[in-house]
N, C-alpha and C positions, 0 to 999 in steps of 0.2 A: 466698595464705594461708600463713603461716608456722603448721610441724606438729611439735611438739617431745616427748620421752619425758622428762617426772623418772623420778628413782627417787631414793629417800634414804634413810640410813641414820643412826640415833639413837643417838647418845653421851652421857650426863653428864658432866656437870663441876659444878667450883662456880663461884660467882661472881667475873666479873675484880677481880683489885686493879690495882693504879695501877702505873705504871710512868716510869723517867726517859723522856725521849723528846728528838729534835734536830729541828731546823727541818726538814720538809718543804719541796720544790716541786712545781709540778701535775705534773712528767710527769722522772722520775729513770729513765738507764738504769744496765740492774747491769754490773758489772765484767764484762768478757768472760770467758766461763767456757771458749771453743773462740776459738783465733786462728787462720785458713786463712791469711790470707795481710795483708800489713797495711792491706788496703783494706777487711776485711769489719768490724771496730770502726765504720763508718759505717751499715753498713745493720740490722745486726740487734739488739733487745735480746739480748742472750747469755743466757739462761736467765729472769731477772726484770725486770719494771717497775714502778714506783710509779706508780700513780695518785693525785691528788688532785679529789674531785670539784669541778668548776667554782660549781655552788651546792649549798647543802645541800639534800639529797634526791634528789641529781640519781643518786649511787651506790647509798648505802644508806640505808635506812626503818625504823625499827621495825617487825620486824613483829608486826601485829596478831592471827595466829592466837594466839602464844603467851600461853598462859596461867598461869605462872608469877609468880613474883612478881620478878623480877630482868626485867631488860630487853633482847631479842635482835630481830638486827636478819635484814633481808634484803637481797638486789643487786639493782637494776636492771638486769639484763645487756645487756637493748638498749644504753643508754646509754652501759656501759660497753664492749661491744665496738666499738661506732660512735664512739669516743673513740681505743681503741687502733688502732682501720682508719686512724684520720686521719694516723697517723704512721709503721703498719706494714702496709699495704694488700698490698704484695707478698711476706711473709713465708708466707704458705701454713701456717700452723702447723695441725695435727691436731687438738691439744686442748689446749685452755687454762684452766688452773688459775688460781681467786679466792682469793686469803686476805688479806679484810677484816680493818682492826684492832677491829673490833667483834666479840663474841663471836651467833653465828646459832644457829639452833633444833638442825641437822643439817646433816651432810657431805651434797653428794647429788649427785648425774649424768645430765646433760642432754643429749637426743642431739638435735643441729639437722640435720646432712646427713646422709642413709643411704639408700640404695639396696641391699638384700639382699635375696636372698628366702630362704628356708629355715631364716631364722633366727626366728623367728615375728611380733616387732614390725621390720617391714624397710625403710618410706618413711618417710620427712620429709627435707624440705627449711627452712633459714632462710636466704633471699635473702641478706640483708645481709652474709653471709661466705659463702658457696660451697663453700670447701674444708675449713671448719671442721667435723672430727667429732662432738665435744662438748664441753661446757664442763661442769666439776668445781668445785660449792665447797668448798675444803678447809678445816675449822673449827678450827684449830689455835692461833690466837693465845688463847681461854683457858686452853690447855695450857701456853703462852710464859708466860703471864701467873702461873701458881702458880711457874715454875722446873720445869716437868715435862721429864725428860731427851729431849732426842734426839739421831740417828734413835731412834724406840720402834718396835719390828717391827709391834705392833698397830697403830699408824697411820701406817707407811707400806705393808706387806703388805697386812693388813686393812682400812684403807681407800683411801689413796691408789690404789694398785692395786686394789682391789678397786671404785672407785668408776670407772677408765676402763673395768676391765672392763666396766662396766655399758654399753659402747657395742654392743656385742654381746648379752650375758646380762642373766638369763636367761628368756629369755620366750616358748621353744618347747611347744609345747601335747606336753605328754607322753602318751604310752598311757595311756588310762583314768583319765586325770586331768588338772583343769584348770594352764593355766600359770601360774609363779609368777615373781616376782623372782630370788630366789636360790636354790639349790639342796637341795633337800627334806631334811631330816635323815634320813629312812631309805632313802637310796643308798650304794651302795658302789660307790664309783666310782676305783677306783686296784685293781681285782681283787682286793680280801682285803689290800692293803699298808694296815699302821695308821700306817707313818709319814708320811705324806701325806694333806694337806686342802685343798681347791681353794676358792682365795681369794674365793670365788662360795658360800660355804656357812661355814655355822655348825656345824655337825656330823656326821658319817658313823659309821654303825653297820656293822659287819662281825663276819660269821657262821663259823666255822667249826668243822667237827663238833659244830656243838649248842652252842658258845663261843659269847658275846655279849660285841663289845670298843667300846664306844662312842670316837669320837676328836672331841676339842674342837680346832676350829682353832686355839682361843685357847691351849693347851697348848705350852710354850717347848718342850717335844720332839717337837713335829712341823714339819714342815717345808709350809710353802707355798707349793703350786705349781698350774697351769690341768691337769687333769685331759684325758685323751683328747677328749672329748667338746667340754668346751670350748675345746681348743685345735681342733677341727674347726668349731665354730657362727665362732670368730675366722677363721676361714682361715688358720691356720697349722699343718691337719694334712690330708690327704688320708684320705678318708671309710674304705679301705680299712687303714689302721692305728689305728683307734681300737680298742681292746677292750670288750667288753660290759661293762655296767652292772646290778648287782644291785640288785633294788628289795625289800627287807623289806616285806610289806605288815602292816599291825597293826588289830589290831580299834581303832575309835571308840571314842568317850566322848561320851556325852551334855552336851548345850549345852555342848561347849567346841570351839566352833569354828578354834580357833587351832591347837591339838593335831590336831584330825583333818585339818585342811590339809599342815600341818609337818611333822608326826612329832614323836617323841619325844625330847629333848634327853637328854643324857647327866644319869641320874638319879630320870628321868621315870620314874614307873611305868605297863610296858606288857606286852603281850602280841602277838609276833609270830605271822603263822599261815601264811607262806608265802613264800618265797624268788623271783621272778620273774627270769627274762633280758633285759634288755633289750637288741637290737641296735644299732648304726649305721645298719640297714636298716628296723628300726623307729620308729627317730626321721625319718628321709628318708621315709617311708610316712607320718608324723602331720601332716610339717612341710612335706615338699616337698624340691626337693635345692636345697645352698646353689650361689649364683650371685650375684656371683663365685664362682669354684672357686679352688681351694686353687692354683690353678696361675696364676690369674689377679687374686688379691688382695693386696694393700697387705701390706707383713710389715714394714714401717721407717718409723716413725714420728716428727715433732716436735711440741713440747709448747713452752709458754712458762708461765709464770707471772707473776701479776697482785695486787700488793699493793693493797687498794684502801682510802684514807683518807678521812675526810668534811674537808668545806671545811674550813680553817682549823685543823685538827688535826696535830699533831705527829705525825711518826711513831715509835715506840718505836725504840730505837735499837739493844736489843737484836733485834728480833723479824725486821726483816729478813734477819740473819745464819739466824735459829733456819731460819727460810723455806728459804734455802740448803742449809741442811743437809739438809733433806729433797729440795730440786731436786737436789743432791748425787749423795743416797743411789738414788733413781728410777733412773736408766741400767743399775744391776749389778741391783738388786730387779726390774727387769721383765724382763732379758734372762734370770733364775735362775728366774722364776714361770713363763715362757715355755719353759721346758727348751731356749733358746738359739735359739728360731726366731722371734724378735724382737727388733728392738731401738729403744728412744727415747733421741733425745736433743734438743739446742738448734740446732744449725746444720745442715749437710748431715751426715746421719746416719751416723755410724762403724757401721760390721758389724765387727763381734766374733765371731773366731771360734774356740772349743773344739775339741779332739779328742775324742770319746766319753770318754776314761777322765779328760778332765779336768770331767768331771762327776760327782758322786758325789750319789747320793741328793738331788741339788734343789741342790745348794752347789756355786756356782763356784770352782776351785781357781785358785789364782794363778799359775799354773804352766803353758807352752806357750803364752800367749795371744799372740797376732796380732791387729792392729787394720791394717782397709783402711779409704781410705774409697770410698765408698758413691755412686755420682749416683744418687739418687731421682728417680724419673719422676713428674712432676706427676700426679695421677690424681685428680681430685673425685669419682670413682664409684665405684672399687674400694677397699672398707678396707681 
């Protein structure tokens, strides 16, 4: 029985215009983006692939939830991962990004393989790919379709990142309160720093001497990065250097469910009544301890991307390129969200390595950088 986690995250947009577009074929690979040696152009797509669905409907459906008046679609993903296995069976890719040229309801993130425990949602399995982490749809081609500039930090930060995050986060059963998606707006989780907001949250409130400083992730002056906590639920922090997490706790509001789940968004009118500590020992005491350990889990990861056309459709000829820029932009944006104890990319994974001082506040400095590469150990179990 195949056991899989959505989670998804809702963007507006307007509706697509039209666009030039050049002849598709069922199955385009992209320009090699990583060249090891001149034999590896045969085995891998290097960062993206075109799909064309074989009949219509076989990729993508209208989907019928929406209730709009414009027209959005969904994926097949069976179909389409049992399409891409036919041609890239021994790629072992981690997580694999969709971007339909049809505009969908929501970005969102789907976890097929996981074995964790202490992360709260920690099994499933989908046969059909074994080593595959998650699959990501990335809803970006109505953004291509107005002329919206990219990269845009909101949606490669904010979501694209924010949506692999989702293979981990966040869905550990907190102290004295039920688990959520993403991370509660009245935590303060970077110890009282307003310049940091973990790509897993929408908001953080921070207290000091009786100060109240609300911080928007969405704010061009903060910086986005995985916070202690969650870079410990990923396995890329050992349990013993995480710092405490301050939880504001606020009085309710009557019938508004949404508010006394979340907390208070910057603006919200509210009333705090008490400041709580929360440990690393205390989340290990709700959750369990994670395993993998930090000593024994997955830190270098690949990713491929999947353009996916319906039959007979042209593909924009712009949008491809737009695509890239964002598979591009991903390698530096997750190794800087990860404060350097990560990294993804398309072929055998380059480690990228910093000195402490060429890290500043979350921004990778261009400066000292060393690139090895990497042999990744095949591991279907450990993330």
């Amino acid at each position: 029985m195949k056991k899989v986690l959505l989670v998804v995250i809702m963007l507006s947009y307007p509706k697509v215009i039209s666009a030039q577009t050049i002849k598709g074929t069922s199955l385009v690979l992209g320009n090699p983006i990583v060249v090891l040696n001149s034999d590896s152009v045969v085995s891998p797509p290097s960062g993206y692939v075109v799909l064309e669905e074989p009949n219509a409907g076989d990729f993508l459906v209208i989907d019928q939830s929406y209730t709009g008046t414009d027209t959005r679609w969904t994926v097949v993903f069976d179909n389409i991962l049992n399409k891409f296995n036919e041609t890239f069976s021994d790629q072992n890719y981690d997580f694999i990004v969709l971007c339909p040229t049809k505009p969908m309801v929501s970005n969102w993130s789907m976890a097929l393989n996981r074995h964790i425990d202490g992360i709260g949602e920690g099994y499933g399995t989908y046969p059909n790919a074994l080593n595959l982490k998650a699959l990501i749809a990335f809803d970006i081609f109505p953004m291509w379709s107005i002329g919206f500039p990219a990269p845009n930090s909101t949606f490669l930060d904010g979501v694209l990142v924010h949506e692999i995050g989702h293979y981990w986060l966040v869905f550990i059963q907190w102290p004295n309160s039920i688990a959520t998606a993403h991370w509660r707006n009245n935590l303060d989780l970077f110890s009282g720093d307003t310049s940091f907001a973990d790509p897993m949250a929408y908001y953080h409130w921070v207290i000091k001497n009786g100060q109240e400083t609300c911080v928007n992730a969405n704010d061009l002056n903060v910086t986005r990065k995985f916070s202690d906590l969650s870079l410990y639920l990923m396995g890329l922090l050992p349990p013993d250097q995480v710092s405490p997490i301050y939880e504001h706790v606020f009085e309710t509001k009557p019938e508004d469910d949404h508010y006394n789940i979340w907390g208070p968004a910057c603006g919200d009118a509210h009333q705090f009544i008490e400041t709580r500590t929360i440990t690393i020992q205390d989340i290990i005491n709700a959750n369990g301890v994670r395993n993998p350990s930090y000593e024994q889990s997955k830190k270098d990861f690949r990713i491929a991307f999947i353009i996916v056309t319906a039959k007979g459709e042209e593909v924009p000829s712009g949008f491809i390129d737009y695509v890239k820029i964002y598979m591009d932009a991903l390698p530096e944006a997750w190794y800087r969200q990860t404060s350097g104890k990560s990294t993804i990319g398309y072929l055998e994974t380059p480690r990228i390595v910093l000195s402490k001082a060429d890290i500043n506040f979350g921004q990778v400095i261009a400066k000292s950088i060393k690139i090895d590469t990497l042999t990744v150990t095949n591991n279907s179990i450990a993330p």
